[in-house]
N, C-alpha and C positions, 0 to 999 in steps of 0.2 A: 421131434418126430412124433412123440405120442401123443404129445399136445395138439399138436395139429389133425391128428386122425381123430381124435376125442372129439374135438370140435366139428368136425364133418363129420362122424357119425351122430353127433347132437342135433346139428342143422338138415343132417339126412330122415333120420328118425322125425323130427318136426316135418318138412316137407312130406314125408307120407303121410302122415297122420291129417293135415291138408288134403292131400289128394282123395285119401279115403272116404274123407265127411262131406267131400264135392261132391261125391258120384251119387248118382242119382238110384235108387232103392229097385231091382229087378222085379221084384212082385210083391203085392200089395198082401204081406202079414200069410198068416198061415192058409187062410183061403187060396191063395195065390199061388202058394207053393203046391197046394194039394190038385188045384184045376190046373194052371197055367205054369207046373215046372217040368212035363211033357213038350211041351209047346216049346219053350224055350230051349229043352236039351236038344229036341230033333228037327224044332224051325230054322235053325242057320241065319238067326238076324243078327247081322254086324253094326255093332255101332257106330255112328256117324257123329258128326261135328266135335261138339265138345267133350261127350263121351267118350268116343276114343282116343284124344287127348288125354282123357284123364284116365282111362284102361294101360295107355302105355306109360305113362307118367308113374303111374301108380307099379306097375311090371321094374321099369329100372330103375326106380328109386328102391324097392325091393329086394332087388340083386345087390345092388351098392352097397347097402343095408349089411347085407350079409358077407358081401367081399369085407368091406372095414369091418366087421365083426369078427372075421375069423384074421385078419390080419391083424387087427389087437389084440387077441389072444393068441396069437403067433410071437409079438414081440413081446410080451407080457412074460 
């Protein structure tokens, strides 16, 4: 049993670290953040295509993450 949750939190932990370095960068460096991070907290743009595949990919691989985290250290 703990082998196996070891192993899927190995393979879970990899898979986000994937999804992370896919997503594409919200503003360009510190200029970006100082003009255009207004913009982004009270413009309301949802990501589309493959962005938002990897916004939720990235959300429950995260969760999962943390369920087998604390489930390991439950049976531990």
């Amino acid at each position: 049993m703990m082998a196996v949750a070891m192993t899927l939190l190995i393979i879970d932990a990899i898979v986000l670290v994937v999804f992370v370095l896919l997503q594409s960068g919200k503003s360009a460096g510190l200029s970006g953040a100082i003009s255009g991070g207004a913009e982004q907290l009270f413009g309301k743009q949802k990501a589309r295509g493959i962005d938002a595949v990897l916004h939720r990919g990235t959300i429950i691989t995260s969760v999962i993450l943390f369920v087998l985290t604390f489930a390991i250290a439950y049976i531990l």
